[in-house]
N, C-alpha and C positions, 0 to 999 in steps of 0.2 A: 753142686756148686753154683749151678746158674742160676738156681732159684733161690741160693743164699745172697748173690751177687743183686738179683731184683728187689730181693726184700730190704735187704739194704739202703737201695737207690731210692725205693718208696717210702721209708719211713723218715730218709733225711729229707726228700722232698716234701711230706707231711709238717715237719720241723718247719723247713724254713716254710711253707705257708704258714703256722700258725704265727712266727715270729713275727712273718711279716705283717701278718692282721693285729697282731698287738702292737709293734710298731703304729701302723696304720691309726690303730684307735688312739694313741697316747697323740699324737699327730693333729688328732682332728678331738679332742678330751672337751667337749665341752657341748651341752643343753640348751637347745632353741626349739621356742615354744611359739606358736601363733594362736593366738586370740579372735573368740568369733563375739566375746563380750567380756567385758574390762569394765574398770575403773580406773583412769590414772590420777591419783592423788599427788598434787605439785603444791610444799608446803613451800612459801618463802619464809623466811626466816632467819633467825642472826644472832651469835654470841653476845651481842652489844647490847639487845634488846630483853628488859628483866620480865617480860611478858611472854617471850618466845619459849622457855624450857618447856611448860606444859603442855604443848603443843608437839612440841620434838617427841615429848613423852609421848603423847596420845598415836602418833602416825604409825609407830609398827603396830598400836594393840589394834588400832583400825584393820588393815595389813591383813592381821592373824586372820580376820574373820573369814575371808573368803581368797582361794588361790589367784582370784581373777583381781585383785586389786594390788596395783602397782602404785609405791610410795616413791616419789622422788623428793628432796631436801634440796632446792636452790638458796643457798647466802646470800643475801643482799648484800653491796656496802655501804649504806648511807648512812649506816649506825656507827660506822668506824669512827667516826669522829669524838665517840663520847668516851674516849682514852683507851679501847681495846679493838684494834683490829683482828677482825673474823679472819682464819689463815683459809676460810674457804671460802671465803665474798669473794664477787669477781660482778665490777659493774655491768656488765652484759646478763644478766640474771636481772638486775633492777631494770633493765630497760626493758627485758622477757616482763617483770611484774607490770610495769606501767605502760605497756602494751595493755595487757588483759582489763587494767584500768581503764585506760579510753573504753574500750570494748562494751565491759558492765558499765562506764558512764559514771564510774567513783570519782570525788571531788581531790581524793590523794591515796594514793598508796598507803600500806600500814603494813607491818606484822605486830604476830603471825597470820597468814592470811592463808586459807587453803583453796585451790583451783581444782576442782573436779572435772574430769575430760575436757577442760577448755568451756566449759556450760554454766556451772555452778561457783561463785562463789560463797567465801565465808570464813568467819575468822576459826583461825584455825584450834583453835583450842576447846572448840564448840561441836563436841561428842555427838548430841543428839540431832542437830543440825546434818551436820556429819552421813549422820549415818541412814539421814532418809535420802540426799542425796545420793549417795553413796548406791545404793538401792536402787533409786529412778536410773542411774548410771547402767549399772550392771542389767537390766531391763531393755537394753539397747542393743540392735543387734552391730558388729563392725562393716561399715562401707566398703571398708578396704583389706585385702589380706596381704599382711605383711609375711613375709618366708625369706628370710636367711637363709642362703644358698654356701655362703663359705666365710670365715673369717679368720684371719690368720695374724699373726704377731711378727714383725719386724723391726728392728729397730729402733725401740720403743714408741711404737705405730702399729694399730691394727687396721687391716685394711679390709673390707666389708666389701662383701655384692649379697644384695638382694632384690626379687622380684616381687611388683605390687600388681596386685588384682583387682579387678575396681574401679570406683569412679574417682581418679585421682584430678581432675578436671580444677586447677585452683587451691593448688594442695601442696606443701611442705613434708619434706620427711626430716625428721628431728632424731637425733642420735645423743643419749645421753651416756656416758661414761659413768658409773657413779662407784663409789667407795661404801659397800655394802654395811659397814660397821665403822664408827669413830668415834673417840673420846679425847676431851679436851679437859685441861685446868683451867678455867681462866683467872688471869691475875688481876685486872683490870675491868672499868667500867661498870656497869650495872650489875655485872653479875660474877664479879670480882669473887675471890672464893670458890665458887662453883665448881664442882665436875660435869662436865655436861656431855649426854648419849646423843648419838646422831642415827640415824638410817638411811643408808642409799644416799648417800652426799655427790652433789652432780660435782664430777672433778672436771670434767671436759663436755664440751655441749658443741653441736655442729648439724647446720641447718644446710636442708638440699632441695632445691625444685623439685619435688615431686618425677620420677620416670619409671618405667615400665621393668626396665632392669637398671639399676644405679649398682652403680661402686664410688666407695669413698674412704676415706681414711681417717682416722681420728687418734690425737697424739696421745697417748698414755703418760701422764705425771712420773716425776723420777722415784715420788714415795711410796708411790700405790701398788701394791703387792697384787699378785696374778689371783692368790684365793681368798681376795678381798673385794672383788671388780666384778661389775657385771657389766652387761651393755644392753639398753632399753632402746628401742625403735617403736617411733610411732608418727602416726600420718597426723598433719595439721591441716585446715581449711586454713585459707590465707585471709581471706574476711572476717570469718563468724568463728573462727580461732576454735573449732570444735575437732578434737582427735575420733579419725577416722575407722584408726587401725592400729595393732599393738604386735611387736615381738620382741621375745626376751632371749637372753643368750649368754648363758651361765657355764663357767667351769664348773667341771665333775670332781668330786672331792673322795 
């Protein structure tokens, strides 16, 4: 009977360990990856504009080629005005574009226009351009290593700590929130009629001075579905606008 009574005690205790590791995992359900070489591709871009589709188009088959290449989709909205507003412009993204402007020294902003690690511009619809960039990029090794220590969901708020490696000396850490898949009608404007595909659309963006261990928070939109979201981190020079370092941090599906 006492060795009925142990075996007992030991295999509920077995239970609830495994319960509680599956607990545990559903808890913490989600993919972060650090980067020792990248490419982050920052397409601006905008529903208003009858130029922009083929370029929305081109950014995930870019994307496909290689694991190490990270497509973000910023909205401008200066095109709102030609009768359709973009429901994912958000002037802080044109003022992120015409930053890079000054930078490369362009006489005005335009879309589509593609920023590769902060180095490279080019209009975004432009494949072969593209992809020798693209290349010179991924050739590069990261200054800094980003490493996601925890992120957690509250309140429709996730709140991040990660630690950076490196030479963060004059350096931004940039946190984009982005809606991995979208599609739109549009009824208006240039491109009136249209269905248009998106990828990786920055829903929320949040800039940090650069520290050694950072926590921060970033607001999650009230539309934006859990397994449709991901969250991109990457280190910025504060001058030469050149990305440092990259980590991703994906729900498990």
């Amino acid at each position: 009977m006492k060795w009925l009574v142990v075996l007992v005690f030991s295999a509920l205790a077995v239970f609830g360990i495994v319960k509680k590791n599956s607990v545990d995992q559903k808890e913490n359900n989600s993919s972060r990856k650090t980067y020792s070489s990248f490419a982050v591709l920052e397409l601006f871009t905008s529903e208003g504009c009858s130029s922009c589709p083929p370029a929305d188009r081109l950014l995930p088959q870019l994307a496909t080629e290689n694991a190490n290449i990270i497509p973000l989709s910023f909205h401008v909205d200066y095109w709102n005005h030609l009768g359709w507003t973009d429901p994912f412009s958000n002037a802080e993204f044109s003022d992120r574009q015409r930053e890079y402007g000054r930078q490369f020294r362009l006489e005005s902003v335009y879309t589509p226009q593609l920023v590769i690690n902060g180095e490279f511009e080019l209009v975004g619809s432009n494949r072969s351009t593209a992809e020798v960039d693209i290349k010179n990029a991924l050739n590069e090794k990261a200054k800094v290593e980003v490493k996601v220590e925890e992120v957690k969901k509250e309140n429709n708020k996730l709140s991040v700590s990660c630690t950076l490696t490196g030479n963060i000396d004059q350096t931004n850490m940039m946190a984009a929130l982005v809606q991995k898949h979208a599609e739109m009608k549009v009824r208006a404007g240039e491109n009136s009629g249209a269905k248009l595909s998106h990828t990786n659309v920055v829903r929320a963006f949040v800039q940090k001075p650069a520290e050694r261990n950072l926590k921060f928070e970033i607001e999650i939109p009230k539309n934006l579905a859990d397994d449709n979201m991901q969250l991109i981190l990457f280190t910025q020079e504060k001058k030469g606008l050149k990305i440092t370092g990259l980590a991703v941090c994906d729900n498990r599906q």
